[in-house]
C-alpha positions as CSV (number, residue, x, y, z in Angstrom):
1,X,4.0,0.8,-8.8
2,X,6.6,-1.1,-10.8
3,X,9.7,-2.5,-8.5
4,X,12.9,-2.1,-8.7
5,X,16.0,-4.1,-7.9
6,X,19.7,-3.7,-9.1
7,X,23.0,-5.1,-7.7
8,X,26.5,-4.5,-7.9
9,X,28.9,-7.1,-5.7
10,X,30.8,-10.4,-5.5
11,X,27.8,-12.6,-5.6
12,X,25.9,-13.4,-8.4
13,X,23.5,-11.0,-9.7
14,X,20.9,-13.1,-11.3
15,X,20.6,-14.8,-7.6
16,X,20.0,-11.2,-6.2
17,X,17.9,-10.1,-8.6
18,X,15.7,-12.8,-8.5
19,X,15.0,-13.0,-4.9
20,X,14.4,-9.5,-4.7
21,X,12.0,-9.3,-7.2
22,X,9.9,-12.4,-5.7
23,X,9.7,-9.9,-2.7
24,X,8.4,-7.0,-5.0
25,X,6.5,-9.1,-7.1
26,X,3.1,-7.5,-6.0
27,X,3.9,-4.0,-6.8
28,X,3.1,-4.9,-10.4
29,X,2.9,-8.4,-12.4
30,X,2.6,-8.1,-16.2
31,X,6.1,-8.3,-16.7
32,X,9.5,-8.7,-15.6
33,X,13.2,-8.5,-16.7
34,X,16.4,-8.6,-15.3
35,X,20.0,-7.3,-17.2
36,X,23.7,-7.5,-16.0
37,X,26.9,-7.1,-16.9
38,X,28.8,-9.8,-18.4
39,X,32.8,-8.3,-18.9
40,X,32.2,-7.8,-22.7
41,X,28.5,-6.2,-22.9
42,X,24.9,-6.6,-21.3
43,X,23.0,-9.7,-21.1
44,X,19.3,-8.9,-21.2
45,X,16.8,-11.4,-20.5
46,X,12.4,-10.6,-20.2
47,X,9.3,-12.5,-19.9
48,X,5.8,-11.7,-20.2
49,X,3.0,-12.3,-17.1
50,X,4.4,-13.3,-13.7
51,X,8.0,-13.6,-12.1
52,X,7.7,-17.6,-12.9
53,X,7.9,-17.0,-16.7
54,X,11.0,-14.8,-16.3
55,X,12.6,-17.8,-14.3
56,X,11.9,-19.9,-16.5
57,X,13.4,-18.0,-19.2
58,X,16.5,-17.7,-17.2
59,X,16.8,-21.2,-17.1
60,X,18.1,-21.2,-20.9
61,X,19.4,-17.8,-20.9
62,X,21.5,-17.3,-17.3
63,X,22.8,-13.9,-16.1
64,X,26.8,-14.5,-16.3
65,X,27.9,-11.8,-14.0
66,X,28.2,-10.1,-10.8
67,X,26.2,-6.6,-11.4
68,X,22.9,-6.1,-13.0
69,X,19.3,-4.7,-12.7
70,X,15.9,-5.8,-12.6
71,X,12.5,-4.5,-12.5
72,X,8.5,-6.0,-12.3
73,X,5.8,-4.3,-14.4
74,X,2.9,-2.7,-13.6
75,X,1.9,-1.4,-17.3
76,X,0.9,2.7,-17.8
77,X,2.2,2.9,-21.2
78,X,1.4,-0.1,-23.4
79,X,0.6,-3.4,-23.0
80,X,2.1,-6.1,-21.7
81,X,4.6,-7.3,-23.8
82,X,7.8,-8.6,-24.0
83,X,9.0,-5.5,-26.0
84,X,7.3,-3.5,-23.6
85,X,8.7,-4.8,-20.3
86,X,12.2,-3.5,-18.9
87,X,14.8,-3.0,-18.3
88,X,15.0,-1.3,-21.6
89,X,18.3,-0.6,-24.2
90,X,19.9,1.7,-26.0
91,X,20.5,1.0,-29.9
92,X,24.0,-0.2,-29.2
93,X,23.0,-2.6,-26.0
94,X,25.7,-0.6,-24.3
95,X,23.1,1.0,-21.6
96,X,20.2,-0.1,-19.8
97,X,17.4,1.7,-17.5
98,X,14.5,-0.1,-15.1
99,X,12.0,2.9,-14.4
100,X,8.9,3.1,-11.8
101,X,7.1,6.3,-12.7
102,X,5.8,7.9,-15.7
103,X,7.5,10.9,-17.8
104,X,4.9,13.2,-18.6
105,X,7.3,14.7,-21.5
106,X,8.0,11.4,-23.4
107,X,6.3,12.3,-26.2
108,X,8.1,15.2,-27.1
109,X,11.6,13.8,-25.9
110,X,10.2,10.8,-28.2
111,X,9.7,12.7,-31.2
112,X,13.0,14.7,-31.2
113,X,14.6,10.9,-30.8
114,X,13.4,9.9,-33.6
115,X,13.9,12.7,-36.1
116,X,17.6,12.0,-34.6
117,X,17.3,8.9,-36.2
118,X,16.7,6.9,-33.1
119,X,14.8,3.6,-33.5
120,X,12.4,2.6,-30.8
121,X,11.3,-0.8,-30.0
122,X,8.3,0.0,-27.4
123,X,5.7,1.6,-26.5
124,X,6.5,2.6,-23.5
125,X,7.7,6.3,-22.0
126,X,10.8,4.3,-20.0
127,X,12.5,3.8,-23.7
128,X,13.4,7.8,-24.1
129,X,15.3,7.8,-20.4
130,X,18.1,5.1,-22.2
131,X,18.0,6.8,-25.2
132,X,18.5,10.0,-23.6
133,X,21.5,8.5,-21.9
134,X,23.0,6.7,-24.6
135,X,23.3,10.4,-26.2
136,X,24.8,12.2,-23.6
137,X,27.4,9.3,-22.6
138,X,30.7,11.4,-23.0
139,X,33.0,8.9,-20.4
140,X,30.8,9.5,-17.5
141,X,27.9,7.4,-16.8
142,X,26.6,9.7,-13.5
143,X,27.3,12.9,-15.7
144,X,25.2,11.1,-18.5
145,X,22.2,10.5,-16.2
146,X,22.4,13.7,-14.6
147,X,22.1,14.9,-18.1
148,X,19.0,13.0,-19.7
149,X,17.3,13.8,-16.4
150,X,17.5,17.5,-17.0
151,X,14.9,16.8,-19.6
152,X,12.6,14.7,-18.1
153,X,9.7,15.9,-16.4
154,X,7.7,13.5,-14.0
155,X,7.8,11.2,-11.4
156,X,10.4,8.2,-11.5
157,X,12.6,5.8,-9.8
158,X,15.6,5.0,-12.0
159,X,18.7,2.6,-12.0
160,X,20.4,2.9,-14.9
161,X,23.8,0.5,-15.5
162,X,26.4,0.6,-18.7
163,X,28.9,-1.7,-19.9
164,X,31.2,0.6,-20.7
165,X,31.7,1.5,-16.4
166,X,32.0,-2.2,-15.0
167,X,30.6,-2.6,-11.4
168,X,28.8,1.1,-11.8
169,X,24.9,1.5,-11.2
170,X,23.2,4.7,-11.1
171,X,20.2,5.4,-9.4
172,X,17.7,8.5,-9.1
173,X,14.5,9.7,-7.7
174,X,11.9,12.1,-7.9
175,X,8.6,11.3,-6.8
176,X,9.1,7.3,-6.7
177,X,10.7,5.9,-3.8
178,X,14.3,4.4,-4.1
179,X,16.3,3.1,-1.2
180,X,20.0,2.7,-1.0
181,X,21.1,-0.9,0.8
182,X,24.7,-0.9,2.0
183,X,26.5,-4.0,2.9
184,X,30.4,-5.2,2.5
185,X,31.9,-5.5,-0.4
186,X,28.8,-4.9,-1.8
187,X,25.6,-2.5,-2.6
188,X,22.2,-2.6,-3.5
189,X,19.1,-0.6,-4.5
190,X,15.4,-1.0,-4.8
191,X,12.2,-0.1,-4.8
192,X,11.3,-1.6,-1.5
193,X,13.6,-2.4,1.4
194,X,12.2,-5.6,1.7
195,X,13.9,-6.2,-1.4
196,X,17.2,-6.5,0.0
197,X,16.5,-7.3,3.8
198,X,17.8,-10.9,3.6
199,X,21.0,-9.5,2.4
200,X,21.6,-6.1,4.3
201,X,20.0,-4.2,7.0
202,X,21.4,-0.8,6.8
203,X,19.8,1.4,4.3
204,X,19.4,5.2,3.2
205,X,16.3,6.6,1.7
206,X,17.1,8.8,-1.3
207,X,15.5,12.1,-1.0
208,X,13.3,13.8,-4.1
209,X,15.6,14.8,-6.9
210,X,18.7,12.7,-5.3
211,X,21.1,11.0,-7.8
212,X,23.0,8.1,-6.2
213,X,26.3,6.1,-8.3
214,X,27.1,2.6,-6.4
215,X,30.3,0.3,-6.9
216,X,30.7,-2.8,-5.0
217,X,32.7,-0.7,-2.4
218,X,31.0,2.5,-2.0
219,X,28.2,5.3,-2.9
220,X,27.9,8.7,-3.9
221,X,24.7,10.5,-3.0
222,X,24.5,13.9,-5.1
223,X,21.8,16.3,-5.4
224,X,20.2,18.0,-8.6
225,X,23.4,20.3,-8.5
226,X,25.8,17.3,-8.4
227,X,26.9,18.5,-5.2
228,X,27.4,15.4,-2.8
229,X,24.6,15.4,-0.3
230,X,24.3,12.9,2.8
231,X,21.8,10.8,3.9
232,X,21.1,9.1,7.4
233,X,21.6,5.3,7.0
234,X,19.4,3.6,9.4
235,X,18.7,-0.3,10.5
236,X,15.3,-2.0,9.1
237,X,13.1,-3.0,11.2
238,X,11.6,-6.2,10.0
239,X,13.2,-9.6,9.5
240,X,13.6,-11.5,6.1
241,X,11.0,-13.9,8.2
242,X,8.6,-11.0,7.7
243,X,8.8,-11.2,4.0
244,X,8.1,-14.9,3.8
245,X,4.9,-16.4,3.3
246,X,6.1,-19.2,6.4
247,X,3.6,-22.3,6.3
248,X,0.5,-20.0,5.0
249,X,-0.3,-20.7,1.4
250,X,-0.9,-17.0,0.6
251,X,0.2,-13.6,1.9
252,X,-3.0,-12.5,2.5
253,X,-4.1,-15.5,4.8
254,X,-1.2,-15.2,6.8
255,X,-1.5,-10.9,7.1
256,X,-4.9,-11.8,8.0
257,X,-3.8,-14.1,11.1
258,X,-0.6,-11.5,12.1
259,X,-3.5,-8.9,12.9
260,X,-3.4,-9.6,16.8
261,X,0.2,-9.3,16.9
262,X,-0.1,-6.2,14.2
263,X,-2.8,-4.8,16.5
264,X,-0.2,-5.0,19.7
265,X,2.0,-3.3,17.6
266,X,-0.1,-0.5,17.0
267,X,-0.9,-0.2,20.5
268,X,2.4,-0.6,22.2
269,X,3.7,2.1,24.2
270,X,0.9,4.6,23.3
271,X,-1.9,3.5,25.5
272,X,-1.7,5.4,29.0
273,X,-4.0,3.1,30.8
274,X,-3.8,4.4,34.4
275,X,-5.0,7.8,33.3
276,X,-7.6,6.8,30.6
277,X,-5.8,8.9,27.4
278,X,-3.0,7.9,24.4
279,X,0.9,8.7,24.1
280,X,1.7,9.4,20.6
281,X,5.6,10.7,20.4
282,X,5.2,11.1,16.8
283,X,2.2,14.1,17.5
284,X,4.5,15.7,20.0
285,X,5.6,18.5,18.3
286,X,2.3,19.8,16.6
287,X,0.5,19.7,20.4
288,X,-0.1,23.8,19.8
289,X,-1.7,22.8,16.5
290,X,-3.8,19.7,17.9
291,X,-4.9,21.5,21.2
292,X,-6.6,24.7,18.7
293,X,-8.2,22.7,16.1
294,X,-10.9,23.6,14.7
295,X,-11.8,20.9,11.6
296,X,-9.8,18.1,10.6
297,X,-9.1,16.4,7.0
298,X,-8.7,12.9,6.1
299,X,-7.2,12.4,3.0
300,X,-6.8,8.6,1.6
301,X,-7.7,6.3,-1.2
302,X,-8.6,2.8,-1.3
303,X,-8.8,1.0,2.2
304,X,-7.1,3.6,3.3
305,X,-10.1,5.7,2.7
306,X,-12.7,3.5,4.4
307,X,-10.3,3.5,7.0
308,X,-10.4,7.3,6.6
309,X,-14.0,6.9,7.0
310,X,-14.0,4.8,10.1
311,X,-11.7,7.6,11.8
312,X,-14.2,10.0,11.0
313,X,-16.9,8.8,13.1
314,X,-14.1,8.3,16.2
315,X,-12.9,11.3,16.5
316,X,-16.1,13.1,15.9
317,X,-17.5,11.0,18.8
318,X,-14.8,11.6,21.5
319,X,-13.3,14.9,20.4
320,X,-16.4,16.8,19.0
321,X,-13.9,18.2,15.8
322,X,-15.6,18.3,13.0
323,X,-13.8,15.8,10.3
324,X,-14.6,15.4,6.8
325,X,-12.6,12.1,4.7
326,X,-11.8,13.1,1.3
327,X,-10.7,10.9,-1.5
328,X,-6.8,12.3,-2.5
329,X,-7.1,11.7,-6.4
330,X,-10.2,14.1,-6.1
331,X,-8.4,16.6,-2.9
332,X,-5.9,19.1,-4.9
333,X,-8.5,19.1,-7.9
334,X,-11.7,21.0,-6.6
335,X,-9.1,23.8,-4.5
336,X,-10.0,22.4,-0.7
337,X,-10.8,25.2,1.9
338,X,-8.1,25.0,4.5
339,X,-6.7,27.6,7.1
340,X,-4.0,27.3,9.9
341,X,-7.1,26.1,12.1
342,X,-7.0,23.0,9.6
343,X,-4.7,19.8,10.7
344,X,-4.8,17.3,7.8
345,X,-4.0,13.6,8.5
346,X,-2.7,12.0,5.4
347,X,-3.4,8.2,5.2
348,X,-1.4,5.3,3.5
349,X,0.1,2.5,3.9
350,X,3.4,2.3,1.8
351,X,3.8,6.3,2.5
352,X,4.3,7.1,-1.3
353,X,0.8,6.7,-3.0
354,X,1.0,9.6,-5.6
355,X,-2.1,10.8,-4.9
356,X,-1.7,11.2,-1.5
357,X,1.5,12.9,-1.7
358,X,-0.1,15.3,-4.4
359,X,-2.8,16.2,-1.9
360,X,0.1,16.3,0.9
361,X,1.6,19.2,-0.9
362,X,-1.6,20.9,-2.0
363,X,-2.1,21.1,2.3
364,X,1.0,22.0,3.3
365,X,0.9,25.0,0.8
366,X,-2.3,26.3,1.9
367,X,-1.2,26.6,5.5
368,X,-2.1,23.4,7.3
369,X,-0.3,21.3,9.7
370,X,0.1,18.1,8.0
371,X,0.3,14.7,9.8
372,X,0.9,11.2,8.3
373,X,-0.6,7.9,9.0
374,X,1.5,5.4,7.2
375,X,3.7,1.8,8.1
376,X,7.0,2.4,5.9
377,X,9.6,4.0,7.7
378,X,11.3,7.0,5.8
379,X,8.5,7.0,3.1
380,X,7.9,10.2,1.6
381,X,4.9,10.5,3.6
382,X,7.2,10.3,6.6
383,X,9.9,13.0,5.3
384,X,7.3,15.4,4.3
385,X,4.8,15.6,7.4
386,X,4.8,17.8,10.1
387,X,4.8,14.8,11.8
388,X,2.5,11.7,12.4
389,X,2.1,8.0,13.4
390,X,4.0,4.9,12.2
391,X,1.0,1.7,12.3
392,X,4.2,-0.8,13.0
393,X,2.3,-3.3,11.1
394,X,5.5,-4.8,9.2
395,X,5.5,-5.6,5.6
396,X,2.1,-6.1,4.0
397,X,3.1,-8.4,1.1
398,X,-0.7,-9.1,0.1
399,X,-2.3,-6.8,-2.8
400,X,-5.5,-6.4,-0.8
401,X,-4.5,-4.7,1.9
402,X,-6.0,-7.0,5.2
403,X,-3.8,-5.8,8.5
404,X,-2.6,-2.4,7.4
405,X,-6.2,-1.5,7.6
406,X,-7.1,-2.7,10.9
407,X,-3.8,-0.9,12.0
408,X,-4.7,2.2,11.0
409,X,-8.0,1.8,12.3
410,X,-6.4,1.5,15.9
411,X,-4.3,4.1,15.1
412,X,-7.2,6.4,14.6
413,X,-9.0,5.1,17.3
414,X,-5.7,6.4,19.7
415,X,-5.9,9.4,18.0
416,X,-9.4,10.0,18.9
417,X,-8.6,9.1,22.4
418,X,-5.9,11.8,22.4
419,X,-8.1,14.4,21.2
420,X,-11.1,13.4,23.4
421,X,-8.9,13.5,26.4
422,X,-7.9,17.2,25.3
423,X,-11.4,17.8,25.2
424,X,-14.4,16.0,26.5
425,X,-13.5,12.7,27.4
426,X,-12.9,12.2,31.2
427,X,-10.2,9.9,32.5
428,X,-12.8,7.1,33.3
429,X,-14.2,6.9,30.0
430,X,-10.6,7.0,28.6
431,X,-9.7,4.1,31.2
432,X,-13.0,2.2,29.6
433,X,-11.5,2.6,26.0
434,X,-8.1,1.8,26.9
435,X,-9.3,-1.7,28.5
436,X,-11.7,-2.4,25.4
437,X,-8.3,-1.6,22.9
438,X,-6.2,-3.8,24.6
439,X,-8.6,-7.0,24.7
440,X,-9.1,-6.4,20.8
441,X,-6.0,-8.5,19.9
442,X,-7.6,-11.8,21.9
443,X,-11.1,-11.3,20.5
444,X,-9.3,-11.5,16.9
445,X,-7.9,-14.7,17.6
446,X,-10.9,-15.6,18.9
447,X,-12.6,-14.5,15.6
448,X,-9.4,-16.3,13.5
449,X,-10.2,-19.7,15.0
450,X,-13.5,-19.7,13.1
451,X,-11.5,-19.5,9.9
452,X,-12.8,-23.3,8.6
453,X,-16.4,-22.3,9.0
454,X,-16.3,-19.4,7.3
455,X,-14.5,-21.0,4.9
456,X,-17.7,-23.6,4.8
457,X,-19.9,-20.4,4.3
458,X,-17.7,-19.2,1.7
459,X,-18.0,-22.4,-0.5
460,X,-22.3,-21.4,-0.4
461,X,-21.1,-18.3,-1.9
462,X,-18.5,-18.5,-4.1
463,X,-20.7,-19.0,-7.5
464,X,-23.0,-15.8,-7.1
465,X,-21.6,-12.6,-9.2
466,X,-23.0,-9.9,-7.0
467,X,-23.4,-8.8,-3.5
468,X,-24.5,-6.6,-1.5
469,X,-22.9,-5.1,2.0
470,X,-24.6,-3.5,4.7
471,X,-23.7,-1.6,8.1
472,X,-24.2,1.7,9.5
473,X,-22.3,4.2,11.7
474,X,-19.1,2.8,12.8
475,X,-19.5,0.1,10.8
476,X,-20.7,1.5,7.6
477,X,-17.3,2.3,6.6
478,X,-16.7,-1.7,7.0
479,X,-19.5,-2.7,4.8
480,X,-17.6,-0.6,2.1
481,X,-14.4,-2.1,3.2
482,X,-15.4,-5.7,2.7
483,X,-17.5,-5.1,-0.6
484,X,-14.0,-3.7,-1.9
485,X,-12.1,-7.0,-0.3
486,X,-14.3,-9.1,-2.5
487,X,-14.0,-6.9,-5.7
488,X,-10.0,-6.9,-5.6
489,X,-9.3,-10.6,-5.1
490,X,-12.8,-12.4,-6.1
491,X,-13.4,-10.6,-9.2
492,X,-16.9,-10.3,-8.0
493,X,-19.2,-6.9,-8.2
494,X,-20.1,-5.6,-4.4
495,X,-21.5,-2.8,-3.1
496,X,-21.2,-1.3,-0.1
497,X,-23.7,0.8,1.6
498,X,-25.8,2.6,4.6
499,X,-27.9,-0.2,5.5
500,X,-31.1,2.4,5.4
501,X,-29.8,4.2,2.2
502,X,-30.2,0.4,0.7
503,X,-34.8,1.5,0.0
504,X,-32.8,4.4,-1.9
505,X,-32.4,2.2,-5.3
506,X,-30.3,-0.5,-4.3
507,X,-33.1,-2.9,-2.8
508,X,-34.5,-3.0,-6.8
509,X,-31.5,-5.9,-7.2
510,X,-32.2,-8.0,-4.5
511,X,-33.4,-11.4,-5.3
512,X,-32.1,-15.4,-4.2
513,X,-29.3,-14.7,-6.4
514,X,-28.0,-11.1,-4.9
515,X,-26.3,-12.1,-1.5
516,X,-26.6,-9.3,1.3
517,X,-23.7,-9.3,4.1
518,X,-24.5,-7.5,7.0
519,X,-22.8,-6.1,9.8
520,X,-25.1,-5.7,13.0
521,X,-23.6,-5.8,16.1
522,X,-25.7,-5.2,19.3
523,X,-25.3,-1.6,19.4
524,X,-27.7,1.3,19.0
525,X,-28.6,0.8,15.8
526,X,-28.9,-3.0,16.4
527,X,-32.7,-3.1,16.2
528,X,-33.0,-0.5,12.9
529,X,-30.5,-2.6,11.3
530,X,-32.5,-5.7,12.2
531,X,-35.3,-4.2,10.1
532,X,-33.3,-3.3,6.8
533,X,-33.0,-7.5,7.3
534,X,-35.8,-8.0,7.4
535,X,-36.7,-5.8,4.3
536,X,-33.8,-8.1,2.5
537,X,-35.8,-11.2,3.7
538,X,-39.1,-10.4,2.6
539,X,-38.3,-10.2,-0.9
540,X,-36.3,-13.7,-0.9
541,X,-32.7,-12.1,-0.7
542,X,-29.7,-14.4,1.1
543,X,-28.5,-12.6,4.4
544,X,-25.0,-13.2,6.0
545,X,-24.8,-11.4,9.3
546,X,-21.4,-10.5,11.2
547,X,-22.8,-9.7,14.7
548,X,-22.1,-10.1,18.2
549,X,-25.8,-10.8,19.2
550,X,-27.0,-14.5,20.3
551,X,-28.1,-16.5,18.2
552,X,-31.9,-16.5,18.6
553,X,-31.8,-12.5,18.0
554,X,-31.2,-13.1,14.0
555,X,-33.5,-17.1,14.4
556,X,-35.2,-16.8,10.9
557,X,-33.9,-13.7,9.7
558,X,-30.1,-14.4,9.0
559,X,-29.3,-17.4,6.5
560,X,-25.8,-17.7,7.9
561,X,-24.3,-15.9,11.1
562,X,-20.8,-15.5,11.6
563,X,-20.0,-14.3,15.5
564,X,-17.8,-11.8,16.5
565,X,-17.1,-11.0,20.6
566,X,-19.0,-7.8,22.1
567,X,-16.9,-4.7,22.4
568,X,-17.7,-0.8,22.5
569,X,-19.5,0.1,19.3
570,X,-16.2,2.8,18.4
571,X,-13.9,-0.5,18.4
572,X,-16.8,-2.7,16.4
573,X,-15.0,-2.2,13.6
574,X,-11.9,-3.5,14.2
575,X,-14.0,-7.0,15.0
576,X,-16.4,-6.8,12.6
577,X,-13.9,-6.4,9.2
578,X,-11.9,-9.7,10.0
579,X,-14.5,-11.8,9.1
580,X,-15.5,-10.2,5.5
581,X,-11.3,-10.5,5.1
582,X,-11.6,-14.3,5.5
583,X,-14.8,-14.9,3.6
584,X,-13.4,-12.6,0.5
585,X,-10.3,-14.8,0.8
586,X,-11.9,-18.3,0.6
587,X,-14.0,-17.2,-1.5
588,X,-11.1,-16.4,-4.2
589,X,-9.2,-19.4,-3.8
590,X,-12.5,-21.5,-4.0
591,X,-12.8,-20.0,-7.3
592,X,-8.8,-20.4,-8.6
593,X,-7.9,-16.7,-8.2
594,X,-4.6,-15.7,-7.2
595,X,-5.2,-13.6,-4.1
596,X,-1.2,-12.5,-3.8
597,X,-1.7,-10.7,-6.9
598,X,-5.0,-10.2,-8.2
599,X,-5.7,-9.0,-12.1
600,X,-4.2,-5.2,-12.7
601,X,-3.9,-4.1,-9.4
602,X,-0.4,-3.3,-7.4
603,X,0.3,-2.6,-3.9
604,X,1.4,0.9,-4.0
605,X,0.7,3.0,-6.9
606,X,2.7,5.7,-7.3
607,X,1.4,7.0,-10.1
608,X,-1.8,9.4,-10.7
């Protein structure tokens, strides 16, 4: 949740630190601090709230010096504080840690501290790791870590830096990603390689349980033994361009325009058109396993989830598998049913959601083949699969996720197409859905350029506190999906349901101040749909509609209509959310909310 940058070079660190953090920024905002050698000690300088106030701070009280670390909170244990945010310090200032994690143990470790006579100055569980270290220091910083981290238990990303070792950092992992960035003359690691992109393109991916010591000319990767391990370093991908916000005034508007590009991503080099079925080299070496399945998992949270969802209702369709969507927080709890008949897609975007990983292993020990469905390359979610499929939708920046979804949505939709083929589906139908996936790119754009009139609608809506979405089958899973859209970044209560279920207790809350969105394109369920309207309308409720029907088809029913182009029903989806993205967006900024980093949320939480 928390990021993680740290340094050690010829340039100067505060530079490095800073810029990196801006790029990590959303994975936790209620604090930041940065620390770095200065050739006699460790300067230490923190801040409250947003990166800004930590800039500003810096203003008065510079980072001297060419190493140091720096970290942005997301708070688990206490408040956010200045005391509270890291990096954190031993008594002596001699040693400093940044953490992203949480050890489960601290209160123990805490209490044998302090009968030692050790004075604490947070609340948080970070402050033992430093201590820890302090204690063991014998003349060997790496032996020292090694050492406190024998008694930690938990997940955490560390980087821990001393003044008595100049130009030394040492990092470690164990459940919470940490990537190694190797340049000349010079080293780097963070949380995130978009950290460090603007300044290095090769990096290495520290493995679970990996302890790595960097100097401006070289690294050490060791494992829990301290026996030197290697690890592949590979190119990234994306540009420093990615990472950049470019003329848009938020992340999230401009994630929301990349999705035609992002969708051609998905799609490229997977869709077999001539022969109606999907290529997915990733799936390659589990066709056995996908040719005899028998019932399939989805395991997600958050958009993920209602991505999940939408997945659900594909492959059922095309492949006749039964699939059930489980929430991963709630998977490994309630001891799933699963055989060697079972093949369980994992879903996330970052690849190292906590929760997801938990439920990973809880599958993979019961027997199943497990696939991922992720867009970082060599996240744990990658390394620990049995393999799976990469969304290619670069960086997602934005808290609320926007094109990572819509990936993954194609993705499944590919998927589907994969298993129908195996199945059921015959090469003209496949053909059908290939030509309907590869126009979905253009008919976003098309949907994009409406962007000022649903900003318009927005500015109707922006004042009402709560709402009501409504969709079935395919899109049912997008009604959820946008109420959650408008939660995260508007602050405002939505709900999203079955458009029938709403008789079931919700259609008690409708009234003129109660807005109901609804997604009805012209599909099967067009007509029933049409009715649950009309069941809104009778009893004075406002009704948005997202729909691909003409205009008289909703005359006197719908208050405002916001068009979206026709397409197969399975694909609706993909059309139907880009819309409720925009109209969640405008109508956060209309009401001075800071859609980049909306109130105590984070982009990857990597904590349970």
């Amino acid at each position: 949740m928390c990021g993680i940058v740290a340094y050690t070079g010829k340039r100067k660190a505060q530079e490095v630190l800073i810029n990196g953090l801006r790029k990590l920024e959303y994975r936790g905002y209620d604090s930041a601090g940065v620390c770095g050698q200065n050739g006699q000690g460790l300067d230490l300088v923190r801040a409250q709230g947003k990166l800004s106030e930590l800039e500003a701070a810096l203003h008065s009280h510079p980072l001297k010096g060419h190493v140091g670390i720096g970290h942005t909170r997301w708070a688990t244990h206490g408040a956010p504080s200045v005391p509270n945010a890291h990096p954190h310090t031993s008594e002596d200032g001699n040693f400093a840690v940044v953490h992203n994690g949480i050890i489960e143990n601290y209160s123990l470790i805490k209490e044998r501290l302090k009968k030692d006579g050790v004075l604490f100055k947070s609340e948080t569980d970070t402050e033992v790791i430093v201590h820890l270290v302090s204690k063991f220091y014998k003349g060997n910083l790496a032996q020292a870590v090694a050492d406190a981290l024998a008694h930690l238990e938990g997940a955490f990303g560390i980087v821990v830096v001393s003044a008595h070792e100049p130009g030394v950092l040492i990092g470690a992992r164990r459940g919470s990603p940490l990537v190694l960035g190797v340049g000349k003359g010079e080293n780097f690691l963070a949380s995130d390689a978009s950290a460090i992109v603007q300044y290095t393109k090769k990096v290495a991916y520290l493995d679970d349980n990996d302890m790595v010591e960097i100097t401006p000319t070289g690294y050490r990767i060791t494992n829990q033994a301290r026996a030197e391990v290697r690890r592949e370093v590979q190119n990234i991908e994306f540009s420093a361009d990615q990472v950049a916000k470019g003329n848009f005034p938020h992340f999230m508007l401009k994630e929301i325009f990349e999705q035609p590009e992002t969708i051609v991503n998905s799609l490229r080099g997977r869709l077999i058109a001539d022969s109606g079925t999907a290529k997915l080299q990733g799936l390659n070496l589990v066709q056995p396993e996908l040719r005899g399945i028998k019932r399939i998992l989805l395991v997600a949270c958050g958009t993920s989830f209602y991505a999940g969802k939408v997945g659900e209702y594909v492959i059922e369709d095309l492949a006749g598998i039964p699939v059930e969507v489980e929430y991963a927080s709630e998977f490994r709890y309630r001891n799933p049913i699963i055989d060697d008949k079972t093949v369980v897609f994992v879903i996330s975007q970052s690849g190292e959601t906590a929760d997801t990983l938990a439920a990973l292993r809880e599958a993979k020990s019961k027997g199943a083949t497990v696939l991922g469905i992720c867009n970082v390359v060599g996240s744990s979610i990658a390394r620990e699969t049995n393999g799976g499929v990469y969304l290619h939708a670069g960086p997602e920046i934005g808290v609320a996720s926007t094109k990572a979804f819509t990936s993954q949505v194609a993705v499944l939709n590919l998927i589907a197409l994969l298993l129908g083929r195996m199945r059921k589906v015959g090469p003209d139908e496949g053909m059908r859905i290939c030509k309907a996936l590869q126009a979905i790119p253009g008919q976003i754009s098309e949907i994009l350029k409406q962007n000022d009139a649903i900003k318009a609608i927005a500015e109707q809506y922006k004042n009402h506190r709560n709402f009501l979405y409504l969709g079935r089958g395919y899109n049912y899973p997008v009604a959820l999906e946008g109420a959650l859209k408008l939660k995260e970044i508007s602050y405002i209560h939505a709900e999203g349901y079955p458009a029938a279920e709403m008789k079931h207790g919700p259609i008690a809350l409708i009234d003129a101040d109660m807005p109901t969105v609804v997604i009805c394109p012209t599909d099967g369920l067009f007509d029933k749909v049409v009715s649950n309207m009309q069941e809104v309308k009778a009893r004075g409720g406002r009704i948005l509609a997202v729909t691909d029907a003409d205009e008289g088809q909703l005359k006197g029913i719908a208050d405002h209509i916001i068009h979206i182009p026709k397409t197969l029903p399975m694909l609706s989806p993909l059309l139907a959310v880009v819309p409720l993205q925009l109209l969640a967006y405008h109508i956060a900024v209309s009401r001075g909310c800071d859609v980049d980093t909306p109130r105590n949320l984070a982009k990857s939480v990597t904590v349970e």
